[in-house]
C-alpha positions in Angstrom: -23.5 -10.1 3.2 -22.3 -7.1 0.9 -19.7 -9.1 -0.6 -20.2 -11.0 -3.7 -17.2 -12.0 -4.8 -14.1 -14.1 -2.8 -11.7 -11.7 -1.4 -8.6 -11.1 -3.6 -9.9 -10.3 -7.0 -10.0 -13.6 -8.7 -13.4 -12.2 -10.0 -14.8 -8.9 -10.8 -17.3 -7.5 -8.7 -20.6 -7.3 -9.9 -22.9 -4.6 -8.6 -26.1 -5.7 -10.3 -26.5 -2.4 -12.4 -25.0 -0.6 -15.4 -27.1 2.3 -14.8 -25.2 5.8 -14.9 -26.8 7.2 -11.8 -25.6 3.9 -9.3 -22.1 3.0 -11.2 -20.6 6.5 -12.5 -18.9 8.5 -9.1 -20.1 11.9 -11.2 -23.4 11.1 -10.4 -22.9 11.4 -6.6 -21.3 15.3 -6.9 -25.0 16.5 -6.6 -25.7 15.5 -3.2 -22.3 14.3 -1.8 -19.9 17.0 -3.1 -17.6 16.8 -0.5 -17.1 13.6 0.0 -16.9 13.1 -3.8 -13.8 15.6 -3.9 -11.8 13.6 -1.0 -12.5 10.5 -2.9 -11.1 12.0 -6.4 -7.8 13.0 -4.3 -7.3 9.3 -3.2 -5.1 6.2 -4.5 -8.8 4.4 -5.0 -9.3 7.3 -7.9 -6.1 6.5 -9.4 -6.2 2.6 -8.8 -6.3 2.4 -12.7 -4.5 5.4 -13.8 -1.9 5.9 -11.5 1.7 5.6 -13.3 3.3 2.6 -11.1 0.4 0.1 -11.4 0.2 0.5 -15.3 4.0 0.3 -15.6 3.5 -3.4 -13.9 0.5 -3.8 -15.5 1.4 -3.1 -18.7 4.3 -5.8 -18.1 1.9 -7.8 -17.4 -1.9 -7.2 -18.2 -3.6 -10.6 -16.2 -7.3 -10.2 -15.7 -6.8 -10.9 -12.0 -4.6 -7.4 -11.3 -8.1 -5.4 -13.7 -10.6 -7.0 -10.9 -9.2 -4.7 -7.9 -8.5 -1.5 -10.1 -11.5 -1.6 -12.5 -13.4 -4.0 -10.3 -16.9 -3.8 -11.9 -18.0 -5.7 -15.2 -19.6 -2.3 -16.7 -16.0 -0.8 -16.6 -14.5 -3.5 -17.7 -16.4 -3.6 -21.0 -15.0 -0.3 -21.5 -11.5 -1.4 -22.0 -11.5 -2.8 -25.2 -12.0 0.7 -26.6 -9.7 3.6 -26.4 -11.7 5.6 -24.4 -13.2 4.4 -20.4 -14.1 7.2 -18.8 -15.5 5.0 -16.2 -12.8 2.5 -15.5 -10.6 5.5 -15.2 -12.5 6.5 -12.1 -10.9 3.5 -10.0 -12.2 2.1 -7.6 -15.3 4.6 -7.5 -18.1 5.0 -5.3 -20.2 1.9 -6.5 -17.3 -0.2 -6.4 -17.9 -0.6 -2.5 -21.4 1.5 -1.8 -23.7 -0.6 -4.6 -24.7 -4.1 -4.3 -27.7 -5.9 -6.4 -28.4 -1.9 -8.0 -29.0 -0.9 -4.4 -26.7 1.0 -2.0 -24.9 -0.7 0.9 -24.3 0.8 3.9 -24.0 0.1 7.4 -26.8 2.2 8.4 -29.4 4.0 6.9 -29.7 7.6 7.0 -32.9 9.0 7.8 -33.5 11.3 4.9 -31.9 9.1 2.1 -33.6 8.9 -1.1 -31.6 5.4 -1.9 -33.2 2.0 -1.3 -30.7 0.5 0.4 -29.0 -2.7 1.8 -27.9 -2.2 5.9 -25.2 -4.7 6.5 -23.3 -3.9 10.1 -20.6 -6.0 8.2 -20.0 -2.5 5.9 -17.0 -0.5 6.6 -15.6 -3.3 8.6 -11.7 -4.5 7.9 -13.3 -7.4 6.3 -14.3 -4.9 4.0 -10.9 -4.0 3.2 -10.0 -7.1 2.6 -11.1 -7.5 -0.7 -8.6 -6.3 -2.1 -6.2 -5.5 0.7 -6.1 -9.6 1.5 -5.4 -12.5 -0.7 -3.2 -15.2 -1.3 -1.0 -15.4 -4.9 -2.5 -16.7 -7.7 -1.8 -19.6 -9.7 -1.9 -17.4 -13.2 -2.7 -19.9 -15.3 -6.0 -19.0 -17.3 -9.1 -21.0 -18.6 -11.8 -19.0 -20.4 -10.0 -15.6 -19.3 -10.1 -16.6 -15.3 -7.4 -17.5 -12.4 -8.1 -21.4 -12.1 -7.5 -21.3 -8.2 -5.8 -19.0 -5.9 -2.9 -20.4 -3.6 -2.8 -20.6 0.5 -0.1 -18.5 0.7 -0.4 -14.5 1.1 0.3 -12.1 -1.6 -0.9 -9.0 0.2 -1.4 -9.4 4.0 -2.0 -5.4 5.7 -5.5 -6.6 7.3 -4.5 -10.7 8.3 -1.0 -8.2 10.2 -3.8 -5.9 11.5 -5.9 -8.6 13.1 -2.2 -9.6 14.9 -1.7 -6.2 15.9 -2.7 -4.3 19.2 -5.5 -2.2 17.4 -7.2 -5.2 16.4 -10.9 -4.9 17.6 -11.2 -1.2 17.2 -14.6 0.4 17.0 -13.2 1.8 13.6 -11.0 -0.9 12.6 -8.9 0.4 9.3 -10.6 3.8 9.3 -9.1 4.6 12.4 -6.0 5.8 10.5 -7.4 5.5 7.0 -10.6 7.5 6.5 -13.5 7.8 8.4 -17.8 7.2 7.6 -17.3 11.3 6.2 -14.1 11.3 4.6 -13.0 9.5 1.9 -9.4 10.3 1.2 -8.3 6.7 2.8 -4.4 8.5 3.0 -1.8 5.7 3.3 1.9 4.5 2.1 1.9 7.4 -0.3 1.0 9.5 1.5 4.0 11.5 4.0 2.4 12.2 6.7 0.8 8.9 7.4 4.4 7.1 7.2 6.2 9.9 9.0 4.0 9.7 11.5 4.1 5.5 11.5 7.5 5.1 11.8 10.5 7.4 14.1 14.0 6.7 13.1 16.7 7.7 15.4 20.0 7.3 15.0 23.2 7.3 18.2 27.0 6.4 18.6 29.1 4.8 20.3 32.7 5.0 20.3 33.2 2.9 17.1 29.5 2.3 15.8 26.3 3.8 14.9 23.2 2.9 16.3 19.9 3.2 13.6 17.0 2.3 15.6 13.5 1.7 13.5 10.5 1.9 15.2 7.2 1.1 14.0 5.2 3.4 16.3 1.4 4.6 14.6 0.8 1.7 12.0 -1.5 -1.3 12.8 -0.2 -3.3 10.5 3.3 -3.9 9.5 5.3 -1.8 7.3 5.9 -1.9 4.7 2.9 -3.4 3.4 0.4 -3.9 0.4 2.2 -4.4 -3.5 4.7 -7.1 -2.8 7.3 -4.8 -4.5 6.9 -2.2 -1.8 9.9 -1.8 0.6 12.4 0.3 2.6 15.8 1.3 2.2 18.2 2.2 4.8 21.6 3.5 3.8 24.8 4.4 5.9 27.8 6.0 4.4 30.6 8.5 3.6 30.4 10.3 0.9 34.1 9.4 0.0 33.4 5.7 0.1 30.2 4.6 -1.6 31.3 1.4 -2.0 31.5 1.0 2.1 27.5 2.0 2.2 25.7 -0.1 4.6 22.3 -0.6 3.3 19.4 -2.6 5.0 16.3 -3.6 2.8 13.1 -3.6 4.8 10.2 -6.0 2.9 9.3 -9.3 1.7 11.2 -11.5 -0.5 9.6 -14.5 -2.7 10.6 -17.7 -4.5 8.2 -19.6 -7.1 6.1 -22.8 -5.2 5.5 -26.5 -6.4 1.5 -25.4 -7.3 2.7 -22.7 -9.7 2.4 -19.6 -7.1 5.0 -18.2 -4.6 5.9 -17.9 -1.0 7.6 -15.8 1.2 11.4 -16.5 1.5 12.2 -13.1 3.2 10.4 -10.7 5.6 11.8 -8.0 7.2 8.9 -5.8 7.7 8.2 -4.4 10.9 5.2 -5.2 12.9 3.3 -2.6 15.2 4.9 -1.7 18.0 8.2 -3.4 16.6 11.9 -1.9 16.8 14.5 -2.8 14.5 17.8 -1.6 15.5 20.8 -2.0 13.2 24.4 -1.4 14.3 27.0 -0.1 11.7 30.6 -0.3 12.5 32.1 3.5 11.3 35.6 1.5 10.7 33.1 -0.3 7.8 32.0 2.9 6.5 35.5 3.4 5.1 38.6 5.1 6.6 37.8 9.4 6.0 41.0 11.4 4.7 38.9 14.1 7.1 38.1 13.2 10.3 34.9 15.8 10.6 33.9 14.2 6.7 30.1 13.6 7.8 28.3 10.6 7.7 25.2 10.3 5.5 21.9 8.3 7.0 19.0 7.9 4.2 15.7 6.4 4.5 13.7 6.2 1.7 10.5 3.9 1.2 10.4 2.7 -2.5 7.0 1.2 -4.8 8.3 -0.2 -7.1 10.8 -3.0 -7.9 13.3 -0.8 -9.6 14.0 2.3 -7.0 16.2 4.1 -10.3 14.0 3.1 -13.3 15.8 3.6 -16.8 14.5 7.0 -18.2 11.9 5.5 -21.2 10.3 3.5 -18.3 9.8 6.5 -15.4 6.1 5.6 -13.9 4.1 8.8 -14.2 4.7 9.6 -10.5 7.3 9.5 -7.7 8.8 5.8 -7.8 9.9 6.8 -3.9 10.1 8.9 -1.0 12.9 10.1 1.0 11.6 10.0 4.5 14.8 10.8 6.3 17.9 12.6 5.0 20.8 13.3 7.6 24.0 14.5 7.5 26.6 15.2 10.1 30.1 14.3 11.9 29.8 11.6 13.4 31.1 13.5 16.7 27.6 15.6 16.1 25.7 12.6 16.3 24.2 11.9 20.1 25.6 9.1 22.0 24.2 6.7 22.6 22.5 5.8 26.3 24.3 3.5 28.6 22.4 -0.3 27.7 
């Protein structure tokens, strides 16, 4: 099988080659232009540059986090020195299309100069799961390695897509994700893809408001991926802050016995799930003006630290306002009769 490595990044993952041509994505323009632009747009380009993970990394530089964002030995030796052209590239073209210094694909094209491996397995969500599935890791090190990886799951978007009602597909992640021609694998950063996964929709009654969540598009739950990942939901007047209702959509975790962490709180929604939450407008504080509107926010945050102090600002958005509303709450529709 293409892989070579366990899924989850406890090692790196060796492609069997240093050689320029096979490991650097620059040598792919020539003949796969296209593709090689979409790619270069993508979070797998920026899996080692991008702002938020070296703010966390940075924090915390474990061995284990370099193996998914500069997976492959040859960038890896570039790190010591100040300059690493290729382990800036991410996770590049090699990093899933070379195995043994030969290509990998699921099929052979019929004019392709490359000697290559066919492996039906390619492109499958298995695929994705090397670094899209794994347990926690016990972080304690012995000659620069994780010692053992725990049972319990630290990322877990394709174990909740195998639960999900796309499960099966001829496609499987690239159904949403990419396709075998593009390469731009859009996802939680990206606004369309989580404006089109989730509708929110908001109603009253006589003395509440009615927030209903829906996850409609997503195969997997959402949020998911980076454990620090999550929603926010927030209800208020503007002349009570202190009234806001807020709901926190994500995972929570606690330390284990073996030295790695499980999941104390989950309130991520799976496919095809509704979450509905019902905010008494008595709680939102009493309104000197009875037409003061009412403010609905929904924002989906990356980072642990949705307002981080200014000397620590990642290099990029830290979150996205995916819903802003604001109106009297006689504006907003009733609700239908249950």
């Amino acid at each position: 099988m293409w892989r070579v490595r366990p899924a989850g990044g406890a090692d790196p993952i060796d492609v069997g080659t240093s050689a320029r041509d096979l490991v650097d994505a620059g040598a792919c323009v020539e003949c796969h232009a296209d593709i090689t632009a979409e790619w270069a747009k993508s979070r797998h380009a920026l899996a080692w540059t991008n702002g938020i993970f070296q703010r966390e990394f940075q924090a915390a530089p474990k061995q284990w986090c370099i193996n998914c964002h500069a997976p492959m030995p040859v960038q890896q030796a570039e790190l010591a020195g100040a300059d690493h052209p290729l382990a800036d590239q991410g996770v590049n073209c090699a990093t899933c299309h070379v195995r043994a210094g030969k290509i990998v694909a699921a099929a052979r094209g019929a004019t392709s100069p490359h000697d290559t491996i066919v492996d039906a397995s390619f492109g499958t969500p298995a695929y994705c799961a090397d670094c899209h599935q794994f347990t926690f890791p016990v972080l304690a090190f012995k000659d620069g390695a994780v010692e053992r990886m725990t049972d319990h799951p630290m990322q877990d978007t394709v174990a909740s897509y195998g639960r999900g009602p796309f499960a099966g597909g001829a496609d499987g992640c690239l159904m949403c994700h990419g396709s075998k021609t593009n390469h731009a694998f859009a996802g939680g950063h990206d606004p369309g893809m989580i404006g089109a996964a989730i509708t929110v929709a908001w109603c009253r009654t006589d003395a509440a408001i009615a927030v209903t969540l829906t996850n409609a598009a997503a195969g997997h739950n959402v949020p998911t991926g980076d454990i620090h990942r999550h929603l926010n939901l927030r209800v208020w007047r503007s002349s009570a802050p202190e009234a806001m209702f807020e709901a926190f959509l994500g995972r929570r975790f606690k330390p284990a016995d073996d030295g790695g962490k499980v999941t104390t709180w989950d309130s991520s929604i799976p496919p095809g799930g509704i979450q509905r939450h019902v905010v008494p407008i008595a709680d939102l504080g009493e309104a000197d003006d009875p037409d003061e509107p009412i403010n609905l926010e929904f924002n989906y945050v990356y980072i642990p630290d949705e307002f981080p102090h200014p000397d620590r600002v990642p290099t990029e958005p830290s979150s996205m306002s995916l819903v802003k509303w604001r109106m009297p709450a006689a504006e907003i529709p009733a609700c239908p009769p249950d």
